[in-house]
Backbone bond lengths (Angstrom), bond angles and torsions (degrees), N, CA, C in turn:
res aa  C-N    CA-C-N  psi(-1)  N-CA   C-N-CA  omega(-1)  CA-C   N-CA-C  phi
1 X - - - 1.458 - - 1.515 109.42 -
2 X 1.013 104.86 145.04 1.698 112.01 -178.56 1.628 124.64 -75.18
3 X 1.100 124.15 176.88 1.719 103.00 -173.85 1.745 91.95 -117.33
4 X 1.809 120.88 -12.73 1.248 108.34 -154.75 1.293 115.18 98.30
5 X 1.036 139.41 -10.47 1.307 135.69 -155.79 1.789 92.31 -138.63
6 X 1.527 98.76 110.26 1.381 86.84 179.36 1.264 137.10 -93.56
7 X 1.426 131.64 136.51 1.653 143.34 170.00 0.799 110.61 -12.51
8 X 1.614 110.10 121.39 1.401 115.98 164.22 1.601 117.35 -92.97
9 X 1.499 109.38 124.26 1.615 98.23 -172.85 1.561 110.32 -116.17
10 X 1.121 111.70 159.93 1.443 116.47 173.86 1.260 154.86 -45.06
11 X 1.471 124.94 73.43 1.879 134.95 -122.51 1.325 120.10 127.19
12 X 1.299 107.99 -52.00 1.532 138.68 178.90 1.762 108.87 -41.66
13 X 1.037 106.73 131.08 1.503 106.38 176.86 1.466 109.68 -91.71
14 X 1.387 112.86 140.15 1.348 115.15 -176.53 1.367 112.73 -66.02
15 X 1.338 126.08 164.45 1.521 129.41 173.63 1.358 95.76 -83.65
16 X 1.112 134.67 -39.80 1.677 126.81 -149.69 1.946 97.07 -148.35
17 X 1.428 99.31 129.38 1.931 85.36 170.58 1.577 103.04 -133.75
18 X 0.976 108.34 154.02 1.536 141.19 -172.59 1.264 104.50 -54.06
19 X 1.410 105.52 141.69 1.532 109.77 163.23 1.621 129.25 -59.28
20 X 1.196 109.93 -16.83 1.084 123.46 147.39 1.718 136.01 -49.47
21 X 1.293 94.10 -61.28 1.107 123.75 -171.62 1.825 112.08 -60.67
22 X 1.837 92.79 -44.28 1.731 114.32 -171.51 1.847 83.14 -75.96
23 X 1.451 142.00 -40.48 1.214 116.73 166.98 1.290 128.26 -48.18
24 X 1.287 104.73 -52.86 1.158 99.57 -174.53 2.048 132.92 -64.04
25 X 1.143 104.34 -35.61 1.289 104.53 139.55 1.473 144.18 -71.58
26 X 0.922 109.23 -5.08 1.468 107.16 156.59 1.395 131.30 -117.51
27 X 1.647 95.52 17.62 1.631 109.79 168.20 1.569 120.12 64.27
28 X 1.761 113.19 30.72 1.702 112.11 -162.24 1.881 83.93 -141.89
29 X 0.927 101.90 -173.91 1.250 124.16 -143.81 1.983 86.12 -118.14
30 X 1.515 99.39 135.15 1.713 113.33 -167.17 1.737 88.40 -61.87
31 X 1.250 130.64 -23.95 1.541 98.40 -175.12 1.808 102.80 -101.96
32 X 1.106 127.10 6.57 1.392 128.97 127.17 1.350 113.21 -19.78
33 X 1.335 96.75 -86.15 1.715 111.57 -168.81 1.650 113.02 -67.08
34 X 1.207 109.80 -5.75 1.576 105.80 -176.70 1.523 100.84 -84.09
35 X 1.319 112.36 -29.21 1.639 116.75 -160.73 1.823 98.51 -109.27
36 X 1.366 112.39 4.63 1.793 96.29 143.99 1.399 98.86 -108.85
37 X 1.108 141.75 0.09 1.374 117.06 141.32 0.665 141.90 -59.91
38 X 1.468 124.71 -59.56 1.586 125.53 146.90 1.302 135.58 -14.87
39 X 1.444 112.37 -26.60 1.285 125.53 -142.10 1.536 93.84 -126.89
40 X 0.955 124.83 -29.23 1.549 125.83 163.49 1.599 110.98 106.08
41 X 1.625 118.05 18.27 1.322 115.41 -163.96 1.949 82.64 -111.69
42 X 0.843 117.75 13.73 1.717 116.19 -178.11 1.151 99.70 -152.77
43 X 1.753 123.79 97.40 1.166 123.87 -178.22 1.998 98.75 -80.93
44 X 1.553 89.08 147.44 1.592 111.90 -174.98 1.654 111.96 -145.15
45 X 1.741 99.36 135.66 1.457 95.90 150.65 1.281 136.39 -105.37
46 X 1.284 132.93 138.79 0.982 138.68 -177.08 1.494 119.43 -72.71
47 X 1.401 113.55 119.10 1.441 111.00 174.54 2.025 107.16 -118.13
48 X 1.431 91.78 119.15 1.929 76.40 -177.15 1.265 108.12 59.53
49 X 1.270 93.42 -138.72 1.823 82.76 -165.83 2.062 107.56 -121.43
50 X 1.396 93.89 43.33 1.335 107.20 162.31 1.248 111.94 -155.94
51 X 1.716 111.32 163.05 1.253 135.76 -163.31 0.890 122.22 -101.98
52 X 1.866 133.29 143.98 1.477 129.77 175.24 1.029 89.24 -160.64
53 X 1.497 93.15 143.80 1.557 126.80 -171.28 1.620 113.94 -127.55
54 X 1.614 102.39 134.92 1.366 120.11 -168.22 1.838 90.05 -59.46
55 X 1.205 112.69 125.83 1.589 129.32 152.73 1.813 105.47 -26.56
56 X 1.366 118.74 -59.81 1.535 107.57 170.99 1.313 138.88 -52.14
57 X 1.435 107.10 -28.06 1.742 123.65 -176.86 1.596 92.85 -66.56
58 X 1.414 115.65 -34.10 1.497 121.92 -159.56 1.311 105.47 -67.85
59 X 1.580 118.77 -60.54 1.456 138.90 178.84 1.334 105.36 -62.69
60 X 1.137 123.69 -29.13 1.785 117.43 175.82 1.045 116.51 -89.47
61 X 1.657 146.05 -28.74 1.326 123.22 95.29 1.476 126.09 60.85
62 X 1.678 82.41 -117.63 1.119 114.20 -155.25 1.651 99.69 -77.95
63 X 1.441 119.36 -26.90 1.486 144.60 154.31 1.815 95.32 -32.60
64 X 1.157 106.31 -83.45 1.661 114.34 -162.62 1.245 101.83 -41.77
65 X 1.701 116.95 -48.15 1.418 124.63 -151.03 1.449 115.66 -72.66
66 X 1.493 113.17 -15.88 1.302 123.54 -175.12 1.774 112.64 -50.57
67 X 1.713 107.16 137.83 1.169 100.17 172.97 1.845 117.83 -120.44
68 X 1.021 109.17 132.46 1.597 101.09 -172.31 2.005 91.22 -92.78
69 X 1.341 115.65 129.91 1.276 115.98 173.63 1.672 85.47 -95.34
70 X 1.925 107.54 149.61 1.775 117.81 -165.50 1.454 91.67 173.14
């Protein structure tokens, strides 16, 4: 029987990634990422008493942050 919560399989992009995880792709340090959460520039949900963030908030982000030197 299923729990509702669907399988994560191998390839598969996660629904939600770790503060960990959002460091590690963006190459900064987890209390980096705690304080654009905080801060409202990295939308997050809260589960318990930790955070995960949609993979897109991350890339849009990192989208905005882009700098063209010109």
């Amino acid at each position: 029987m299923g729990t509702g919560i669907p399988e994560q399989r191998p390839g598969q992009d996660a629904p939600f990634l770790t503060v960990a995880e959002v460091a590690e792709r963006m190459r900064v340090s987890r209390m980096t990422v705690y304080r654009l959460v905080h801060s409202g520039e990295l939308p997050a949900v809260r589960f318990g008493r930790s955070f995960r963030v949609p993979p897109d908030a991350v890339e849009g982000l990192i989208e905005s942050a882009r700098f063209t030197a010109g």
